[in-house]
PAGU-906107 format. One line per 8 residues: number of its first residue (from 1); for each residue x, y, z of C-alpha. Coordinates in Angstrom, 1 decimal, m for minus. Last residue first. Example, Ala and Ser with C-alpha at 12.3 -4.5 7.8 and 13.67 -1.06 7.14 Angstrom:
# residues 2
2	13.7/m1.1/7.1; 12.3/m4.5/7.8
END
This chain:
# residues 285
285	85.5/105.3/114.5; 89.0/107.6/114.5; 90.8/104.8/115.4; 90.2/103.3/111.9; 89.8/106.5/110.5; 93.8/106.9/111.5; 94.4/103.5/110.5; 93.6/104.5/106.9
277	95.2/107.8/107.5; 98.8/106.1/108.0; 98.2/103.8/105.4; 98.4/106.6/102.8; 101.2/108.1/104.5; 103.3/104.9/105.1; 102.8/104.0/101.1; 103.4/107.6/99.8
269	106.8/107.3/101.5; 107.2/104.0/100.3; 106.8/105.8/97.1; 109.1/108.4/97.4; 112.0/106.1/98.8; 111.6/103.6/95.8; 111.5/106.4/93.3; 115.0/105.1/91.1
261	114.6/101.5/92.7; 111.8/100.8/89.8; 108.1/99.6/90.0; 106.8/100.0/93.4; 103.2/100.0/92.9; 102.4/96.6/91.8; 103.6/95.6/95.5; 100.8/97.1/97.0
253	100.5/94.2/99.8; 99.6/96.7/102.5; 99.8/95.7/106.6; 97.0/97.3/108.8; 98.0/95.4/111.6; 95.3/93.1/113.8; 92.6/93.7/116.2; 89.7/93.8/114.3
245	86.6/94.4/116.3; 83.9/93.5/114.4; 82.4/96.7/114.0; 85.9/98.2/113.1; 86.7/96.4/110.4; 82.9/96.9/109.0; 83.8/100.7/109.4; 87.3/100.3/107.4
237	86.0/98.6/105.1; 83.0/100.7/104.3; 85.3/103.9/103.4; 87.7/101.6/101.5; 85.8/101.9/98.4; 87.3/100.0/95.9; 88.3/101.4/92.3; 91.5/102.9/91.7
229	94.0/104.8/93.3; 92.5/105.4/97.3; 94.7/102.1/98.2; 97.7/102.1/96.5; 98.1/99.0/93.8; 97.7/95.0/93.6; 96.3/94.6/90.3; 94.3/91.5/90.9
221	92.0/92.3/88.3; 88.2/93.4/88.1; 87.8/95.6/91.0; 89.7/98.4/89.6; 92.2/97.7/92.0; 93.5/98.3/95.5; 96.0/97.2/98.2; 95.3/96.2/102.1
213	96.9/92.1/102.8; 95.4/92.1/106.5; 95.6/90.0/109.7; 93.8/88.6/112.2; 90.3/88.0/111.4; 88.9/84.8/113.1; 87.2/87.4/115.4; 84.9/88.3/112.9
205	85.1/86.3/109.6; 81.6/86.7/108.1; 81.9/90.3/109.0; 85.0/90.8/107.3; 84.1/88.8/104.2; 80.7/90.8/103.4; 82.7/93.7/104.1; 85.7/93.0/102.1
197	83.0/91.8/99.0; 81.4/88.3/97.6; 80.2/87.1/94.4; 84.0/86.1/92.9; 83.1/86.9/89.4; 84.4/90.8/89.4; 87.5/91.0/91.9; 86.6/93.1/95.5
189	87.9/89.8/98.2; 91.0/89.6/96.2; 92.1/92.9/97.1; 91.1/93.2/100.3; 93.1/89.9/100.9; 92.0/89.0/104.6; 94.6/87.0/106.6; 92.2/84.3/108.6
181	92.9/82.1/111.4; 94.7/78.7/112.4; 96.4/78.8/115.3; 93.3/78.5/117.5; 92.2/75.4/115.7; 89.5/74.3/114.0; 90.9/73.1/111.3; 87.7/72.3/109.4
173	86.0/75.4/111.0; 88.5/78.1/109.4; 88.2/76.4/105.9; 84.1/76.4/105.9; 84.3/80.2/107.5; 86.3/80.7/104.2; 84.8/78.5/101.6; 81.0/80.2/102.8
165	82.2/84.2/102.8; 83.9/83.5/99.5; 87.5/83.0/97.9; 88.0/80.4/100.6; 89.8/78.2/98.2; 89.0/79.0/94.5; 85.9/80.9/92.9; 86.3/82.6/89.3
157	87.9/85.4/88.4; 87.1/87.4/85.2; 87.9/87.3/81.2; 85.1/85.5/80.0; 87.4/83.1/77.9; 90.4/83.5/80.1; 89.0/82.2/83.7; 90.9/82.8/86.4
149	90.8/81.4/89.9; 91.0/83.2/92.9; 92.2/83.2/96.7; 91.2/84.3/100.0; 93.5/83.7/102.7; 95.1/80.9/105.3; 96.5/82.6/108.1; 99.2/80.4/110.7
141	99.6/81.5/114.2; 103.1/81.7/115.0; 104.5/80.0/118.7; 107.3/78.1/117.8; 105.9/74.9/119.3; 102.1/75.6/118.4; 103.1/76.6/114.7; 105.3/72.9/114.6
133	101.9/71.1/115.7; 99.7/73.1/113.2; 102.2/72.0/110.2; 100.1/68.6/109.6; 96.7/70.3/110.4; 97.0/72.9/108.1; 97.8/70.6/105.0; 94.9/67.8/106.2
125	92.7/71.2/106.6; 93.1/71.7/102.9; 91.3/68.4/102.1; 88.5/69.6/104.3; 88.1/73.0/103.2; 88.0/72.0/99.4; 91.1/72.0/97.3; 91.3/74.0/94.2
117	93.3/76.7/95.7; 95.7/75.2/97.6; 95.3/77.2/101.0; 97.8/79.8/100.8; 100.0/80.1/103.9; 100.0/83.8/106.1; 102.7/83.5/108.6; 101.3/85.1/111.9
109	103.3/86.5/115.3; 106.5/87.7/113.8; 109.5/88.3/115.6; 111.9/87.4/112.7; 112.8/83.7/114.6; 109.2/83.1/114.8; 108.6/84.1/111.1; 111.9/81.9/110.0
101	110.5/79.0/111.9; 106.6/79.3/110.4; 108.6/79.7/106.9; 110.9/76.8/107.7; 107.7/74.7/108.1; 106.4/75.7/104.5; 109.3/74.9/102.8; 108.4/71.2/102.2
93	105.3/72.6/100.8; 107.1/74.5/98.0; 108.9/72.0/96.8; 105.6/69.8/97.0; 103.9/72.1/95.2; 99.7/72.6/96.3; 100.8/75.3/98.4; 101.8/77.4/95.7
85	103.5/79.4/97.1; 106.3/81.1/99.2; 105.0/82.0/103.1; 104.0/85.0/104.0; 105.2/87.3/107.4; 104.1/88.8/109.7; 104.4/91.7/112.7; 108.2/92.5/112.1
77	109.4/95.1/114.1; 110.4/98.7/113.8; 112.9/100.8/115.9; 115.7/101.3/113.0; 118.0/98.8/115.5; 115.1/96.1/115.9; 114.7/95.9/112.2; 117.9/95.5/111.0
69	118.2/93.1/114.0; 115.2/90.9/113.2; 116.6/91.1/109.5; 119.8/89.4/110.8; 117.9/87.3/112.6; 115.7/85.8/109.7; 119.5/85.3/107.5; 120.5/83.6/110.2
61	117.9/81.4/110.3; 118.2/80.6/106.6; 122.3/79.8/107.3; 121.8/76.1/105.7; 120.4/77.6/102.1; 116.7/78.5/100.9; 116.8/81.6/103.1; 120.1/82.8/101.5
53	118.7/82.7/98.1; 120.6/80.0/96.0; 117.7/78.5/94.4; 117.4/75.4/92.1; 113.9/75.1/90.1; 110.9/74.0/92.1; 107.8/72.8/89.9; 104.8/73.6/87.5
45	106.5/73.8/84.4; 105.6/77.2/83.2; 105.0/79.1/87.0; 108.1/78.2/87.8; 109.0/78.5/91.7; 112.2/79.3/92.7; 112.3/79.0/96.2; 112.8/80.6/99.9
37	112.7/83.9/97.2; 109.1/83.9/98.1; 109.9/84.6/101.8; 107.8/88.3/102.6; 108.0/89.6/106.0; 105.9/91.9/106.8; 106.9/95.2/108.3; 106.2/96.9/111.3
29	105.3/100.5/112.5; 106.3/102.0/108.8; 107.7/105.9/108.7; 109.3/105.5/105.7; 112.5/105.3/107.5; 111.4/102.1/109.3; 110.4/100.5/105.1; 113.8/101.8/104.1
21	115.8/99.9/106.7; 113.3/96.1/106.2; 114.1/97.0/102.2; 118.0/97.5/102.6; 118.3/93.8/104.6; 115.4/92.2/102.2; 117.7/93.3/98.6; 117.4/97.1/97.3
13	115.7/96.3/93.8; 113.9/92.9/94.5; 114.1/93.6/98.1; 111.7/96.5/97.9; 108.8/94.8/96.4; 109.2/91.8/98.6; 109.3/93.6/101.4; 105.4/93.3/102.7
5	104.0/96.9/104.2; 102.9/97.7/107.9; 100.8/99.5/110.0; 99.9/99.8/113.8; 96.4/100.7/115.1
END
C-alpha cells in the first residue's frame, strides 16, 4: 500500500515545485496533485476572477512536466490529482479538461472532480459524460466524491451530491462508465447530519473505490486535520477498506494541519509517519 499527501498546503508557503521536493523527503510514495490555483475562484461573488498562476497561463503543461520531473528526480510520483472547484462555475468548468491533461501529463492516473453539489446523479452525469471522452484519450480516470451542504441555523451538514451511500452508487451508475469512479472523502463521509459513515460508504462503493482524501475531525465540521487527532475512528476503516479490496493510494487531504512554513518539514514529517502506519494495518489485515 503506497501513500500520498495533496500539495496545496505546501505550495501556498513553499510554491508546487518546493512542495512536490519536500513531500519525497518526507518520506511520501506519491503525491497528489492539487490545481486550485488553475483559477481564482471567489467564494463572495460567485465567479472567476483573473489569475496569473502558471497553470492558468499558455505554458500550463509545462508547468505539469516540470513537477513530473521534480518528482521523478527525488524518486516519487504523482498518483492523482484534484481538479479546482466548484463544478457548477463555468470558469471553473471550462478548466476541468486541462485538469484531466495536466494530471496525465504529471503521471497521474485519477483527477478527482466535484460533482455540483445540488445536482442530482443524472444531471451531474451530463458534466461527466461531456469530459469522459477527453479522460479516455489521455488515459485518467476521473473520481467524483462526497460532498456537503451547510446549514447555519442548526449548525450541521446537510446532504449534497453523493454525500450518502444511495447519491453515490446513484452518481456512479448514471455514468456508467469505467472512467468514472469514486475518491472517498473520509472526512466528509463522518460529519453530523449527513446519515451515513466511511464504512457504510466503502462497502456500498466496492470496487468503484479508487482513491482516497484520509484527514480527520471531530465529526461535526469539515476540519480537515491528522488522522488519530480528533474524533473518527479509523480502526473500522481500514478493515472495511480491506474487505472490499481497495486497491488505491492512501493519499491525506490534512491540509488544515499545515499552518505556517516555519514547521512545514516537521509536520510533513508527522504526515508520512502517521500515514505510514495506516497502510501498515492495512497490509497488516
Amino acid at each position: 500500500m503506497k501513500t500520498s499527501t495533496e500539495i496545496n498546503s505546501s505550495a501556498k508557503f513553499v510554491g508546487e515545485e518546493k512542495a512536490v521536493e519536500l513531500v519525497a523527503k518526507a518520506g511520501f510514495d506519491a503525491w497528489d496533485f492539487s490545481m486550485f490555483n488553475m483559477v481564482n475562484y471567489n467564494w463572495s461573488t460567485r465567479d472567476c476572477e483573473p489569475c496569473d498562476h502558471p497553470l492558468a497561463g499558455g505554458k500550463y503543461a509545462e508547468f505539469a512536466r516540470t513537477l513530473r520531473r521534480i518528482g521523478e528526480d527525488n524518486g516519487i510520483h504523482c498518483n492523482q490529482s484534484h481538479a479546482p472547484f466548484p463544478s457548477n462555475c463555468q470558469g471553473v468548468r471550462d478548466m476541468l479538461k486541462r485538469s484531466l491533461e495536466c494530471t496525465a501529463i504529471a503521471g497521474g492516473k485519477i483527477c478527482v472532480i466535484h460533482p455540483c453539489n445540488n445536482l442530482g446523479a443524472e444531471e451531474n452525469a451530463e458534466m461527466f459524460a461531456s469530459l469522459l471522452p477527453f479522460a479516455h484519450e489521455v488515459g485518467v480516470k476521473i473520481a467524483t466524491e462526497n460532498m456537503w451542504n451547510w446549514t447555519k441555523t442548526e449548525d450541521h451538514a446537510l446532504p449534497a451530491a453523493c454525500s450518502d451511500e444511495k447519491s453515490f452508487c446513484d452518481h456512479i451508475r448514471a455514468v456508467n462508465d469505467e472512467f468514472l469512479v469514486a475518491c472517498l472523502d473520509i472526512g466528509h463521509a463522518e460529519m453530523r447530519g449527513l446519515n451515513t459513515s466511511a464504512v457504510k460508504l466503502i462497502r456500498a462503493l466496492g470496487p468503484s473505490l479508487q482513491a482516497l482524501h484520509i484527514h480527520d475531525n471531530d465529526k461535526w465540521h469539515d476540519s480537515h486535520q491528522l488522522p488519530y487527532t480528533m474524533s473518527i475512528d479509523f480502526p473500522p476503516i481500514i478493515r472495511a477498506l480491506r474487505e472490499v479490496g481497495y486497491k488505491g493510494y492512501f493519499t491525506l487531504e490534512c491540509d488544515a494541519y499545515i499552518k505556517a512554513a516555519e514547521d512545514l518539514e516537521r509536520k510533513l514529517s508527522d504526515m508520512s509517519r502517521t500515514v505510514r502506519k495506516m497502510a501498515d494495518e492495512f497490509e497488516s489485515l
